[in-house]
N, C-alpha and C positions, 0 to 999 in steps of 0.2 A: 187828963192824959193828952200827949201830944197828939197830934196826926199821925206820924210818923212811929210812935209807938205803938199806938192805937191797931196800925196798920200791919205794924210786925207782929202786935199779936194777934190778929188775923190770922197772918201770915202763917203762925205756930198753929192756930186751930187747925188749920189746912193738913199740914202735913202730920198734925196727929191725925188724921183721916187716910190720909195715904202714905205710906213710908215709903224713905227715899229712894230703893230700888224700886218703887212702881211711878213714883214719879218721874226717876230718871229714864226707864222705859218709856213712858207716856212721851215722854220731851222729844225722845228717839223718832218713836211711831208719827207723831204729830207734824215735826218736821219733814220725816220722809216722804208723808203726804202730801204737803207745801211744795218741797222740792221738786214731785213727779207734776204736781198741776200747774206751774211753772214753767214746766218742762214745754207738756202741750201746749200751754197757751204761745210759748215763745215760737213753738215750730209751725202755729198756726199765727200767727202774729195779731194775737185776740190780748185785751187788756184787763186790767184788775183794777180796784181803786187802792186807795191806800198807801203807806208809802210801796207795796211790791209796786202799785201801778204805776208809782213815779218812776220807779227802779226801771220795769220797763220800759215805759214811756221814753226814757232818757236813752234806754239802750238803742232802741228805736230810732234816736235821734243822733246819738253819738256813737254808736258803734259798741261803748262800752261794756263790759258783761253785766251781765244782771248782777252775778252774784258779789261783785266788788261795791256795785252802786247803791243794793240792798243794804250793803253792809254799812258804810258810811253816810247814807241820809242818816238812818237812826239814831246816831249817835248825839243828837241832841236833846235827844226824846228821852236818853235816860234821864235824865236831871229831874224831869215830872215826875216817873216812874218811881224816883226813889224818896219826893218829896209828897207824893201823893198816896203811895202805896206802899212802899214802905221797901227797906233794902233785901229782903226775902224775893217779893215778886219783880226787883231790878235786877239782881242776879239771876233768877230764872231766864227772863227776860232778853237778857245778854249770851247767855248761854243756848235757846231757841233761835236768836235771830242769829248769829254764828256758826248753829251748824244748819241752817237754812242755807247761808253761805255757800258752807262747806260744800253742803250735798247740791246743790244745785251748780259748784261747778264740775264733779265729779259725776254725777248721774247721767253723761253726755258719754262717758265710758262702760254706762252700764246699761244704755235704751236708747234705741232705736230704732224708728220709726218709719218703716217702706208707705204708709199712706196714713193719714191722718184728716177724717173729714171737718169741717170747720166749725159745722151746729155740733156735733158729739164731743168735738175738743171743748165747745164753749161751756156745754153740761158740766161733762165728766171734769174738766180741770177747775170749774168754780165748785164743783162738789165736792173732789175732794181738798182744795183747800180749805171748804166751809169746816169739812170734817176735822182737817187737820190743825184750825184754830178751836174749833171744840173741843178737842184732845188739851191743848195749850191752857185754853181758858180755864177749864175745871183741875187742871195740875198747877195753877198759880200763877201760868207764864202768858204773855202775848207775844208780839211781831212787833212788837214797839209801834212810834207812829199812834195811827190814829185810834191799835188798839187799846193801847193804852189809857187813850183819854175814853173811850169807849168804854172798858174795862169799872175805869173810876165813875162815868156817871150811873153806870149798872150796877153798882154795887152799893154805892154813897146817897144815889137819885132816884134809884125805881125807872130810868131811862133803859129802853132794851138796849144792848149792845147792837144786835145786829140789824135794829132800825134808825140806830143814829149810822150807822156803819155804812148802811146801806144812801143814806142822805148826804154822806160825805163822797161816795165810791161814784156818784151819779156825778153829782157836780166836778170827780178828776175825770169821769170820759165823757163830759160832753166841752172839758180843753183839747182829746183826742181828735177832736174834729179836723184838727190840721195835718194831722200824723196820719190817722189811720183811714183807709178807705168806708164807703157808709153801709156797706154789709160785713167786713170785720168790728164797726160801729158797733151795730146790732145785736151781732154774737156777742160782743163784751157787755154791753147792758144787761141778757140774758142771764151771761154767766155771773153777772156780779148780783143779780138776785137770787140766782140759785144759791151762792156763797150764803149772803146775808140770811134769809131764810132758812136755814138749818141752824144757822146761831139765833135766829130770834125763837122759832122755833121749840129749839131743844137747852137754850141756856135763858131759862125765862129766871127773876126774882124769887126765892124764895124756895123754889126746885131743885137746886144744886149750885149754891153760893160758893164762891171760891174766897168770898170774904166776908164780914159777919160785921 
């Protein structure tokens, strides 16, 4: 059997486990969590790894918005995605990082923020993105990027996600060095173990497989 089929029937074990209105929920919930920790980080100008961190990072640097920059690094990323994992977790996949998008340029109309301190933005926005790739992970979908390849060596390797996750998100903020000042540094390293840690955590091998 191919990879690719292999992978789509994964793909089908999945959603025999969850049907498509709770996974489409899930995609919902998961993202809106993304979008709000996003939010904090950008008004606190604290970073992520990943490609969000690029996405920032870039905003950061060019003015651009997050949620157009989010949207278009990824797009080369599906090609693994679908060659790796099969066209089930590439359309999910597509459809999360989209309305990540979405809501993240839209939730500027729905929150805002009279003080926001800079250690509690670093927690609470790497937490609940942690969460809200948790949410993604166990309904089949990622953030594209690096979760992807994260995705496939935790499922194919026995490699944690969110400890290779966490070994890629170190090495995009300590390029931050130029951007960001050395106590928003700080706070981002924080937050991107908070992140990583709840995916290593709570999406280990073997506990709650999103593929088989």
């Amino acid at each position: 059997m191919s990879n690719n089929s292999k992978a789509d029937h994964a793909g089908a074990s999945l959603l025999d486990r969850h049907g498509r209105f709770e996974d489409a929920l899930a995609i919902v919930v998961g993202t809106l969590f993304v979008a709000l920790g996003m939010l904090i980080y950008t008004e606190t100008v604290l970073l992520v790894g990943g490609v969000i961190g690029m996405a920032l990072l870039a905003q950061y640097v060019t003015g651009i918005e997050f949620w157009l920059l989010f949207f278009l690094l990824n797009l080369p990323f599906y090609v693994l995605a679908v060659r790796r994992l099969g066209w089930g977790f590439a359309f999910r996949t597509l459809i999360a990082v989209t309305l990540v998008s979405l809501f993240s340029r839209m939730i500027v109309w729905w929150v805002d923020f009279a003080y926001l301190d800079p250690a509690y933005a670093s927690v609470m926005g790497g937490a609940l993105c942690g969460m809200g790739l948790l949410i993604l992970f166990r309904h089949g979908a990622g953030l594209g990027g690096v979760n992807i390849l994260a995705v496939y060596l935790q499922e194919r390797h026995g490699i944690r996600a969110g400890y290779f996750q966490l070994a890629v998100d170190l090495a995009i903020l300590t390029a931050a060095v130029f951007v960001l000042t050395p106590d928003r540094l700080l706070l981002s390293v924080a937050g991107a173990v908070v992140l990583n840690l709840i995916l290593a955590v709570n999406h280990k091998p073997g506990r709650y497989l999103g593929f088989t």
